[in-house]
C-alpha positions in Angstrom: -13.0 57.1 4.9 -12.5 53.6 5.7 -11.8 51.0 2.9 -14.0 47.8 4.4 -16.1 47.2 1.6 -17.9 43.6 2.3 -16.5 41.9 -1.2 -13.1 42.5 -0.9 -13.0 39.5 2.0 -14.5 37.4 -0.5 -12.6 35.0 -3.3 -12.8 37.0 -6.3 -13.3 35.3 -10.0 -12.4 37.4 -12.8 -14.0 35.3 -15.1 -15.9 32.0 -14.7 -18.2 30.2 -18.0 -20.4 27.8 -15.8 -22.1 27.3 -12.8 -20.5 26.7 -9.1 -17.9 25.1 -7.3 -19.6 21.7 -8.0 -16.7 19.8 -9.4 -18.3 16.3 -8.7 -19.6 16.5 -12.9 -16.1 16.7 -14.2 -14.2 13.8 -11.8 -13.8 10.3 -13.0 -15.7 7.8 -10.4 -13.0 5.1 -9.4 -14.5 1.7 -9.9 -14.5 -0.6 -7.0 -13.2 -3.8 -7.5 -13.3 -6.8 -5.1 -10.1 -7.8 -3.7 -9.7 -10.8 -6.0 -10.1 -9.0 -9.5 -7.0 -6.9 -8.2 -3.9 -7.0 -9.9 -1.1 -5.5 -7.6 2.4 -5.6 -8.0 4.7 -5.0 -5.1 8.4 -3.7 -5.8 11.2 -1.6 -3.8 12.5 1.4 -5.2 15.1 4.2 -4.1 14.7 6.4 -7.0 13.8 9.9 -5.9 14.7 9.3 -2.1 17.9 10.1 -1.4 18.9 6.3 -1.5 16.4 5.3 1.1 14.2 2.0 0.5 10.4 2.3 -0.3 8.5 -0.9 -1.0 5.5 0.7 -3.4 2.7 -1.4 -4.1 0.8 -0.5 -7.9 -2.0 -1.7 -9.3 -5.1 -0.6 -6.8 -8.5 0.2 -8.3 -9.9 0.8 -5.1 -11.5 4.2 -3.8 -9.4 6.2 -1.4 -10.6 5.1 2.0 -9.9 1.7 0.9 -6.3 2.7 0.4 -6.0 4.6 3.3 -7.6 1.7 5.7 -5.2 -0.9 3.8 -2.1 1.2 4.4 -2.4 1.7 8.2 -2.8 -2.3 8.0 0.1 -2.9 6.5 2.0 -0.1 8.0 1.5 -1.8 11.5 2.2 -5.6 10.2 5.3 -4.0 9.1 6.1 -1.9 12.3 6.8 0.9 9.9 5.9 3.9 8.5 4.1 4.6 4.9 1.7 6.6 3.0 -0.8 6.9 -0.2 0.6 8.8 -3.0 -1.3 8.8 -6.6 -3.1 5.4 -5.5 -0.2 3.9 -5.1 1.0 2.3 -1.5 4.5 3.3 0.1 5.6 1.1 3.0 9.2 2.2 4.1 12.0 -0.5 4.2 12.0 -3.4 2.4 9.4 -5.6 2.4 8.2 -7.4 -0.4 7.4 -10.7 0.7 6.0 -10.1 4.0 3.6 -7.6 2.0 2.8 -10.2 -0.4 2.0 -12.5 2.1 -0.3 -10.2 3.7 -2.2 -8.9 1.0 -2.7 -12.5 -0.5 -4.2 -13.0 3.1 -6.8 -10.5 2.0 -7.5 -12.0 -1.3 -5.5 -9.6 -3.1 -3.5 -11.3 -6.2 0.0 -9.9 -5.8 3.0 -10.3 -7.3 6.9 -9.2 -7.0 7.6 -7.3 -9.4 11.5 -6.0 -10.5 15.0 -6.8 -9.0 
């Protein structure tokens, strides 16, 4: 007797109220807004990093690919490394005011914020 029955490959649901894996109805569209209706506020932290400088940049209301083509910008102005993490920008190192100076040379409104 051989155990291949053709379901058992398959992802099994015990129990499921609606429909299919269409989660498109339940997300929250980000709304697009042109560089110069953005806020952002540009800051260094070490909390969290084992005492190892981040320069985070808040305030995006931007879609993801925006982010993502921003960061790699910014990331090679800086000759550094960074990433996207909850739609905030990490650039490593400090640098606040060179990223200030850049972003306001995209039209972005930005602003240090902290100590």
């Amino acid at each position: 007797m051989s155990s291949s029955n053709p379901k058992s490959s398959d992802k099994s649901f015990v129990y499921r109220e609606f429909g299919n894996d269409n989660f498109a109805a339940t997300e929250r569209p980000i709304p697009e807004l042109p560089a110069q209706q953005q806020n952002l506020k540009v800051q260094a932290s070490r909390k969290g990093r084992k005492g190892k400088t981040v320069t985070v940049i808040s305030g995006f209301q931007a879609k993801p690919e925006t982010l993502a083509d921003l960061v790699k910008q910014l990331k090679t102005q800086c000759g550094t490394g960074g990433t996207v993490k909850d739609n905030e920008i990490e650039i490593q190192g400090e640098h606040k005011q060179k990223i200030v100076e850049i972003l306001s040379k995209l039209g972005y409104k930005a602003k240090i914020s902290g100590g």
